[in-house]
C-alpha positions as CSV (number, residue, x, y, z in Angstrom):
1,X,-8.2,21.6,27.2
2,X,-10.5,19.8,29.4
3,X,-10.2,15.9,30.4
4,X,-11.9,14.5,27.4
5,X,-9.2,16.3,25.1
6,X,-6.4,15.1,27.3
7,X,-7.4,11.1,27.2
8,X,-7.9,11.3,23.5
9,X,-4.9,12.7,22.8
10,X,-2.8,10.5,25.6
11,X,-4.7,7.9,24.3
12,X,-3.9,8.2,20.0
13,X,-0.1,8.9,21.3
14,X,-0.3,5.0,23.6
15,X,-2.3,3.8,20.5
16,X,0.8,4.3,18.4
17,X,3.4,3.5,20.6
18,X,1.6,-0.2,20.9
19,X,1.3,0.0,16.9
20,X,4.7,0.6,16.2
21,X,6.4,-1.4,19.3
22,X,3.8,-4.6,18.9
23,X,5.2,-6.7,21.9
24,X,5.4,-10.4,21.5
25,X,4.0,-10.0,17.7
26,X,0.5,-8.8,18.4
27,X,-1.7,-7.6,16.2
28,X,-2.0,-4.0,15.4
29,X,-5.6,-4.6,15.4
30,X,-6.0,-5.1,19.3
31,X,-4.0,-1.6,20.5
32,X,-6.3,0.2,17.5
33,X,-9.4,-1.4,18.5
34,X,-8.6,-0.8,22.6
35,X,-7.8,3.0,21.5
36,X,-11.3,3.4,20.1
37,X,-13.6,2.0,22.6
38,X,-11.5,4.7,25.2
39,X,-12.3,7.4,23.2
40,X,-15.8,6.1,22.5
41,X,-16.0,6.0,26.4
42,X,-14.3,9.5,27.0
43,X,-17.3,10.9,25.0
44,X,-14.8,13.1,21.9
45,X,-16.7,10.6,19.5
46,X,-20.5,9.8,20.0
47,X,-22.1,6.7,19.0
48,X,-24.2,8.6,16.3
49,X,-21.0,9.2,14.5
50,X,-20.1,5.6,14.6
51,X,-22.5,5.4,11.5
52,X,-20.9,8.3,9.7
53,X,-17.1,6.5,10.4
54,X,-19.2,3.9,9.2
55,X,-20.5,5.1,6.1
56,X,-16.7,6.9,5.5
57,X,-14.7,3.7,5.8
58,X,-16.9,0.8,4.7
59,X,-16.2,0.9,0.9
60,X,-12.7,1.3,1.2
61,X,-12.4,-1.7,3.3
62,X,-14.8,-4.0,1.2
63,X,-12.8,-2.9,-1.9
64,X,-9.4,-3.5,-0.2
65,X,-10.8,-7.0,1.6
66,X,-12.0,-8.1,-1.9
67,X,-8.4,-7.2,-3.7
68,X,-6.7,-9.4,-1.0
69,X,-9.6,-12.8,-1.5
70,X,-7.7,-12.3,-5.1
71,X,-5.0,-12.5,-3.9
72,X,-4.8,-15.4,-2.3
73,X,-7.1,-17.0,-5.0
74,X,-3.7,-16.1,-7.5
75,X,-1.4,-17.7,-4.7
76,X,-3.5,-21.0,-4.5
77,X,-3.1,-21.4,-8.0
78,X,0.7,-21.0,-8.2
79,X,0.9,-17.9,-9.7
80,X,3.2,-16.5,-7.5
81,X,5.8,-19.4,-7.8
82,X,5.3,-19.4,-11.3
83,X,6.1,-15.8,-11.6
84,X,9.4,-16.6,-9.0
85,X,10.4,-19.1,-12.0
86,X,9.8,-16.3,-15.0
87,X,11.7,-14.2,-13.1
88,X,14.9,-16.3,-13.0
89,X,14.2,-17.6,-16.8
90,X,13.9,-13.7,-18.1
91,X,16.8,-12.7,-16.3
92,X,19.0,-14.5,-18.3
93,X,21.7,-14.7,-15.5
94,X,22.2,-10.7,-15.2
95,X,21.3,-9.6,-11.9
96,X,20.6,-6.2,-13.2
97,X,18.0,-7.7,-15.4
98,X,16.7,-9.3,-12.1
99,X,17.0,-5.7,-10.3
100,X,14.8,-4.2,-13.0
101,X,12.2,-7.2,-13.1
102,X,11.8,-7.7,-9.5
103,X,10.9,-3.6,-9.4
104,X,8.7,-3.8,-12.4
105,X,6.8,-7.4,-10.5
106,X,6.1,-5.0,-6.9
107,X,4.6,-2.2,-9.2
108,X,2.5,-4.0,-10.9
109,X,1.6,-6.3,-7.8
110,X,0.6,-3.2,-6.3
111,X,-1.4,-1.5,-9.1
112,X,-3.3,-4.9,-9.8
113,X,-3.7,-5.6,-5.9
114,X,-3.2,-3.6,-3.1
115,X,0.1,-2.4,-1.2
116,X,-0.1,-4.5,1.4
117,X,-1.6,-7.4,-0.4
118,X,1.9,-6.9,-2.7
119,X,4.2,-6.9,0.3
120,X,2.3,-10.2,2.0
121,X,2.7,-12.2,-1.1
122,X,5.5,-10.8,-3.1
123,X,8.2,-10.7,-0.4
124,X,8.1,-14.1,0.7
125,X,7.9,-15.0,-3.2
126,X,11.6,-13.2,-3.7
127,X,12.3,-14.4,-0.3
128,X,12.2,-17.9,-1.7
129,X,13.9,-17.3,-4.6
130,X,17.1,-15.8,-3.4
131,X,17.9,-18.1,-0.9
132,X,17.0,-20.5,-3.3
133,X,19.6,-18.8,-5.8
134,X,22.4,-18.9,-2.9
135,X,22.8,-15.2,-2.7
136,X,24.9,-13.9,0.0
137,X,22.7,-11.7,2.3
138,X,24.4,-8.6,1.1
139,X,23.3,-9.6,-2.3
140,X,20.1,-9.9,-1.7
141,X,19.2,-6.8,0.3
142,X,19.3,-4.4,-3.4
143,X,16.4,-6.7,-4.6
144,X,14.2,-7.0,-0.9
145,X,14.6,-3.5,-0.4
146,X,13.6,-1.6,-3.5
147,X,11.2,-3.9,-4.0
148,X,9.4,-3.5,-0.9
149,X,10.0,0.6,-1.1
150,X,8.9,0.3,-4.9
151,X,5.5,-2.1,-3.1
152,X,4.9,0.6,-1.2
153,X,4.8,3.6,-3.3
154,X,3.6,2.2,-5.9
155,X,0.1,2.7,-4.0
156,X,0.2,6.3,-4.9
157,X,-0.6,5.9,-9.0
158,X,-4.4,4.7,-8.3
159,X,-6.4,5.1,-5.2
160,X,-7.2,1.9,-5.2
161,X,-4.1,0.7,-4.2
162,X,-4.3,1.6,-0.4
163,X,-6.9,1.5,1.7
164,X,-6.2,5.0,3.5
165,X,-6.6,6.9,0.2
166,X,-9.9,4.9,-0.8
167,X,-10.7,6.1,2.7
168,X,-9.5,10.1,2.1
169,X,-10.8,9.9,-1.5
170,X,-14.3,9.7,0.5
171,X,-13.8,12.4,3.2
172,X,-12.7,14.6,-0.3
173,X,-15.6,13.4,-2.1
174,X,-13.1,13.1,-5.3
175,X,-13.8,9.9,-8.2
176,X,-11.3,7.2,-8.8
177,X,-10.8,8.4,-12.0
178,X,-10.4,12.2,-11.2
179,X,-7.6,11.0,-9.0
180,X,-6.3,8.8,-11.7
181,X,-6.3,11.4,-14.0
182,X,-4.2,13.9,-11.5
183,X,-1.8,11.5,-10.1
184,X,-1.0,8.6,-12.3
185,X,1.6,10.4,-14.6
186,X,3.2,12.7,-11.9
187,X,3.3,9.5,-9.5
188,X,4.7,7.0,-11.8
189,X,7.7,9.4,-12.6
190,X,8.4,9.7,-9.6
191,X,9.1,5.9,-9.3
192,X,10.6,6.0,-12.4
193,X,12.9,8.5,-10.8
194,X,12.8,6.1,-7.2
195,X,14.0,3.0,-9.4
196,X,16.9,4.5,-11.1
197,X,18.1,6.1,-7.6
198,X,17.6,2.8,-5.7
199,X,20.0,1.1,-8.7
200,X,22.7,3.9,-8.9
201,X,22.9,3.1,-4.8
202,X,22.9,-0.5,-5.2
203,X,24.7,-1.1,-8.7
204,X,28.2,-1.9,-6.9
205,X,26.3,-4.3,-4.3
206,X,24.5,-6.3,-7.4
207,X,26.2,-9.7,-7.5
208,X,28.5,-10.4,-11.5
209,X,25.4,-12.7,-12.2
210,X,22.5,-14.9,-10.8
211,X,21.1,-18.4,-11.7
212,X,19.1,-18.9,-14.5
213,X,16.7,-21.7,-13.1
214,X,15.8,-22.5,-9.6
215,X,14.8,-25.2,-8.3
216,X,12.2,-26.9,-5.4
217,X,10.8,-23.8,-4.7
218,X,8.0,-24.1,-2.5
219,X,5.2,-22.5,-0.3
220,X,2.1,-23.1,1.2
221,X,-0.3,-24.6,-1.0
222,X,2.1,-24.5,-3.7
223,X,0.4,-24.8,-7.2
224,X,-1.8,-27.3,-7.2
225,X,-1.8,-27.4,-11.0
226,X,1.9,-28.0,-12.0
227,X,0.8,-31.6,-11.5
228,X,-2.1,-31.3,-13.0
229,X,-2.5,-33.2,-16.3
230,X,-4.7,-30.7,-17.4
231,X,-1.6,-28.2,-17.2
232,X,1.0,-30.5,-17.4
233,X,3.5,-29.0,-20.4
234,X,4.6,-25.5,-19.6
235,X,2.9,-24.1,-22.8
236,X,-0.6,-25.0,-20.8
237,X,0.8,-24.0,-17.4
238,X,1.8,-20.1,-18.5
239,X,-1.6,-20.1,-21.0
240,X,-3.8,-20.5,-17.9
241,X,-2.0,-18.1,-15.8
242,X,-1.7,-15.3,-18.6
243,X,-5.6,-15.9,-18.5
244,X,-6.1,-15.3,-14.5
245,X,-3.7,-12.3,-15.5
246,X,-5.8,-10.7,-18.4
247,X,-9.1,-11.4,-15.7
248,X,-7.5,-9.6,-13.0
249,X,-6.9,-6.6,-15.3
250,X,-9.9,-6.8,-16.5
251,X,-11.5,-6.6,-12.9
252,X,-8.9,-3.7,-12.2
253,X,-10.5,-1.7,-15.2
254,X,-13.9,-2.3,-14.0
255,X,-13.4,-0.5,-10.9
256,X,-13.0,2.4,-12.8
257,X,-15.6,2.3,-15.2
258,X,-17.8,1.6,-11.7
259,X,-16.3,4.9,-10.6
260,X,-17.8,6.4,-13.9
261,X,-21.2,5.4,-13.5
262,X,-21.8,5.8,-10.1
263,X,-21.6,2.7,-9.1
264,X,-20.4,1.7,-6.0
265,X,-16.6,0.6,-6.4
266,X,-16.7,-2.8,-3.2
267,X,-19.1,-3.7,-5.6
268,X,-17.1,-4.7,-8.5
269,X,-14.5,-5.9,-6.6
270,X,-16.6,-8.2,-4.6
271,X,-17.9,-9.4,-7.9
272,X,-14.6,-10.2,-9.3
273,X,-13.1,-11.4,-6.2
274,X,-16.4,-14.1,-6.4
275,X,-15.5,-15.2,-9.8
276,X,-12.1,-15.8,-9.3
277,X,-13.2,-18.2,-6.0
278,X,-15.4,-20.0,-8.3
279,X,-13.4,-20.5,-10.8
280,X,-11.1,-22.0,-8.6
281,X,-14.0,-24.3,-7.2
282,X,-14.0,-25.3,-10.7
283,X,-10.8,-26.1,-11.1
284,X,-9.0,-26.9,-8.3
285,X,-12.1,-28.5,-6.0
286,X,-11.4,-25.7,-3.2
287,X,-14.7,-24.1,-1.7
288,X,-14.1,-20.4,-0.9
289,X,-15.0,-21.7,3.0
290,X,-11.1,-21.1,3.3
291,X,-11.2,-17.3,3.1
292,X,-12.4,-17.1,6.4
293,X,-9.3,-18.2,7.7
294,X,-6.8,-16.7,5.0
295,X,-8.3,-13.6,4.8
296,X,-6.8,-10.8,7.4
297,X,-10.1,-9.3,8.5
298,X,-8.2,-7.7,11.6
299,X,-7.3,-4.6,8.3
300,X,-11.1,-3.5,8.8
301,X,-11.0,-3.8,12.4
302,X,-7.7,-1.4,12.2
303,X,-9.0,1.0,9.7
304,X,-12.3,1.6,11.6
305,X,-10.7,2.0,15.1
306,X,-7.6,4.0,13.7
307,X,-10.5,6.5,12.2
308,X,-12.3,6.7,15.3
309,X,-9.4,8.2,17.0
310,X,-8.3,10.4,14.0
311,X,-12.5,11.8,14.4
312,X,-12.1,12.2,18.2
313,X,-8.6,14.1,17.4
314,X,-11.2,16.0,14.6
315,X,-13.9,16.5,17.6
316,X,-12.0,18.3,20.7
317,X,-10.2,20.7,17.6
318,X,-7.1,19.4,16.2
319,X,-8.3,20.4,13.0
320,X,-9.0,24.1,13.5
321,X,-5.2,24.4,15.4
322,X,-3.6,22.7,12.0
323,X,-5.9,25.1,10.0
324,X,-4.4,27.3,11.3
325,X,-1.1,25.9,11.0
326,X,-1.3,24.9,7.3
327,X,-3.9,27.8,6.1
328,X,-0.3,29.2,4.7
329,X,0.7,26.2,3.0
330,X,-1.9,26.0,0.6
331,X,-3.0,30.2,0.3
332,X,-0.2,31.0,-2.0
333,X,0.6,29.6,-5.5
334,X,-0.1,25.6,-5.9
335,X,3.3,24.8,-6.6
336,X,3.5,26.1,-2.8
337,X,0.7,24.3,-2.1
338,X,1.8,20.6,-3.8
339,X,5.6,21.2,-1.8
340,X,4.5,22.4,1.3
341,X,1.8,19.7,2.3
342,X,3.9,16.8,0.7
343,X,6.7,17.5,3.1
344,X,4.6,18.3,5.7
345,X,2.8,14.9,5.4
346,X,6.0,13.5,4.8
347,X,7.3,14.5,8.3
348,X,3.8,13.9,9.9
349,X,3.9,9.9,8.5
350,X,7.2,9.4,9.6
351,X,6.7,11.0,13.2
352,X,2.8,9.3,13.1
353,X,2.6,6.4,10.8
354,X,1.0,7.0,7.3
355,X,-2.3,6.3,8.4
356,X,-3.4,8.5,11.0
357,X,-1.7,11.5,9.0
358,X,-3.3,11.0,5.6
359,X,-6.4,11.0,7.3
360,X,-5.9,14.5,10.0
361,X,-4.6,15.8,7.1
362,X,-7.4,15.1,4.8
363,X,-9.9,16.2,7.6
364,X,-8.4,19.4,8.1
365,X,-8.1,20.3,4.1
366,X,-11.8,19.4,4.3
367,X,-12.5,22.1,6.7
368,X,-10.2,25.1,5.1
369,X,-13.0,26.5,2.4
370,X,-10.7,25.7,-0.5
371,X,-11.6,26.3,-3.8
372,X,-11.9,22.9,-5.6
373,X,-8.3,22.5,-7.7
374,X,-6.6,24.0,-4.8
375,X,-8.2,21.2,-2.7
376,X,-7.5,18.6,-5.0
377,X,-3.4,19.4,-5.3
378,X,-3.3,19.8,-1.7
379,X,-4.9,16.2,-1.2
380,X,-2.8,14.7,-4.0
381,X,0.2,16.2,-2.2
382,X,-0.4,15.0,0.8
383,X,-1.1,11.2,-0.6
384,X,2.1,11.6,-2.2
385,X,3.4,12.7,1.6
386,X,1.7,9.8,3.3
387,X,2.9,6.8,0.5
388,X,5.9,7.7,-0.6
389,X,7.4,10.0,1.6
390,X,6.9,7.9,4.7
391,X,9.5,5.7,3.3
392,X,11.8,7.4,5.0
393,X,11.5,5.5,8.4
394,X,10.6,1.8,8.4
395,X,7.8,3.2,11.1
396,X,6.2,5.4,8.9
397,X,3.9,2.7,6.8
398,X,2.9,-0.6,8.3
399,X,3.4,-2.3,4.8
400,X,7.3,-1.3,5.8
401,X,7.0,-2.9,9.2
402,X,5.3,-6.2,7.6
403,X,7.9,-6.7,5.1
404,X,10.5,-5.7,7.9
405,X,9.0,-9.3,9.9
406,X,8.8,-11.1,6.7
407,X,12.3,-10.3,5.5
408,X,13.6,-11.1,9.0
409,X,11.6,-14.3,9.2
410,X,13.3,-15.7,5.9
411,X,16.7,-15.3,7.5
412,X,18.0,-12.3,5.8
413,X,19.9,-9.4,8.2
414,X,18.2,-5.7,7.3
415,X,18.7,-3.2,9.9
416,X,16.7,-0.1,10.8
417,X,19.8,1.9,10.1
418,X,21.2,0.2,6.8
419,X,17.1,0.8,6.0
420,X,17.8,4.4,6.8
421,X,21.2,4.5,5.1
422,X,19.1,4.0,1.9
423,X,15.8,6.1,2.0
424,X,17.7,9.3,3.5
425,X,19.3,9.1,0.0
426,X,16.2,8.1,-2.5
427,X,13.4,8.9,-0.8
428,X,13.4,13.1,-0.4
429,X,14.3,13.8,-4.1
430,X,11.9,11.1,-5.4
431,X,9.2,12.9,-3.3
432,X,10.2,16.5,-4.0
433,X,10.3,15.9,-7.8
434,X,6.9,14.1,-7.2
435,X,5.6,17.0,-5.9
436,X,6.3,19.6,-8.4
437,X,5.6,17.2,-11.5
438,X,2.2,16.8,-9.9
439,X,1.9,21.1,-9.5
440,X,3.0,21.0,-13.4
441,X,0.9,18.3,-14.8
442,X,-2.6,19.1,-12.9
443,X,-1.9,23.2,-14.3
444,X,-1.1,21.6,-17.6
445,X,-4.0,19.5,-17.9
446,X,-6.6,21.2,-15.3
């Protein structure tokens, strides 16, 4: 290998190291942007392929930008906090009720938003609410940690959910729906399969029973509209939010019928994400100008520099050595095929953080002449790999090491080995029974 290999390799390996270790809190944007202007400089990426990384990246990110403006739009109304309260009411003081509603609030977070958009708003939401219910921090770690596991995963149903698989679903040049079609069953078992694990492990550490109101819960910009007299009796208050609910479904739905007709998927989202800010211009006197701030731009910034890398890694031939490596994997029968790369990417996330693998991985499948089901499985496999699978280590996903800070920040003591304690039990038979569901659904059906 000659110098420009070297410093783009040395460089992805520093690049992740900065990631992962993020002295004094900064932003993983800065290492990932700093990583791509040396490659850019050591020539394994020319600036003619900017456009292409360009043209690759710039719908996932617009789609996943717009997801998050809603968002925030949900949290500035209160819905949030109101959904912290109906989670206490609907419990009915049984803390396995509140296991099984906390789970079925992340997956649904997730499916309606985005993975990390779940883990920025809902963790600090059941943050709030079980200090506020005077849980002991034992107690609370079953509901913060299969949630945020359950946040996480739940990204593989839909490709919308993540911004790395919007951004593979484009190298493979597969629809929204196709993947829809393919993964949502298989995936969804699997966290079915996740969810029951996660309470078998935590049953014993559940506390006998939980309250069944809270009180004075409170966040920034806590819903403007509880004092509102045009919401003042609860009957108004949950009316209007079952109404942003029903909009924000109805936005989710539109990105697949986008998908259907062609049409551009950022662009639905952008649209709905617009109506949402005006109707809270309408309501609540708030001009979008605040986005700016709220919104974390530095996500684009990451996903753009982290692909740059990942093409220079591409360019000086990392893809034709794992060809080589995984040609195997995916020759035989599918079933070999769906295993095989979802452990692989499994170990690969874990050892690499999710992002960076799904997309080498992707690359090289691009690059192996596959016949198109074979290439499909393969892809599906490794998403399920790269979302699930990196699970294992808090370092595999940077939605883990988010709610990892968050959790930490809101006083509650989760280490990296009672973390590991947990996924080393749920996470490889929730993965591996993904896997071959997916092999048996897609020859079913496909």
């Amino acid at each position: 290998m000659g110098p420009t290999a070297w410093i783009t390799i040395i460089t992805f390996l520093v690049t992740l190291v900065f990631i992962l270790w993020r002295p004094k809190g900064i932003n993983e944007a800065i290492p990932a942007s700093i990583g791509a202007i040396i490659v850019l400089l050591s020539g394994s990426v020319s600036l003619s392929e900017l456009g292409i990384i360009s043209e690759t990246i710039s719908g996932a990110a617009i789609t996943i930008m717009a997801t998050i403006v809603m968002a925030i739009v949900l949290e500035s109304f209160g819905f949030f906090n109101w959904v912290a309260e109906k989670l206490a009411e609907k419990a009915q003081g049984s803390s396995i009720r509140l296991f099984w509603y906390v789970n079925l609030l992340c997956f649904l977070m997730t499916l309606f938003f985005n993975n990390d958009g779940s883990i920025l708003i809902t963790t600090p939401i059941l943050v709030m609410l079980l200090n506020n219910m005077g849980l002991k921090n034992s107690e609370k770690i079953p509901y913060l940690l299969s949630g945020g596991l359950i946040a996480t995963a739940s990204s593989a149903p839909i490709g919308v959910s993540n911004i790395v698989n919007l951004i593979a679903l484009k190298i493979v040049n597969m629809s929204l729906i196709s993947h829809t079609a393919m993964m949502f069953v298989p995936a969804t078992l699997g966290l079915i399969l996740l969810v029951v694990l996660l309470f078998l492990r935590f049953k014993k550490d559940l506390p006998k029973s939980v309250p069944t109101k809270v009180t004075g819960l409170s966040l920034p910009n806590y819903h403007p509209l509880k004092h509102s007299s045009m919401y003042a009796s609860g009957n108004d208050r949950t009316k209007f939010m079952r109404n942003i609910l029903l909009f924000v479904f109805a936005v989710r739905l539109s990105l697949f019928a986008a998908s259907f007709f062609a049409i551009p998927v950022s662009v639905m989202a952008v649209v709905g994400s617009l109506v949402l800010l005006g109707w809270r211009w309408a309501y609540l006197k708030i001009p979008p100008s605040d986005m700016l701030k709220k919104t974390p731009w530095y996500i684009i910034i990451f996903a753009f520099s982290m692909y740059i890398i990942i093409y220079g890694l591409n360019n000086i031939g990392l893809t034709e050595w794992l060809i080589g490596f995984m040609r195997p994997m995916v020759t035989g029968s599918l079933l070999h095929t769906s295993v095989l790369m979802g452990v692989l990417l499994t170990i690969l996330s874990n050892i690499f953080n999710n992002h960076p693998a799904l997309m080498v991985g992707t690359l090289t499948l691009t690059n192996m002449n596959l016949d198109p089901l074979s290439l499909k499985v393969a892809y599906l496999a490794n998403v399920i790999g790269s979302d699930v699978g990196s699970l294992l280590l808090p370092m595999g996903t940077l939605a883990t090491l988010m709610w990892m800070h968050i959790v930490k920040k809101g006083n509650i003591k989760i280490t990296w080995w009672k973390y590991i304690k947990i996924t080393v039990v749920v996470i490889p038979p929730a993965v591996l029974f993904t896997l071959v569901i997916l092999y048996y659904w897609v020859t079913w059906i496909f």
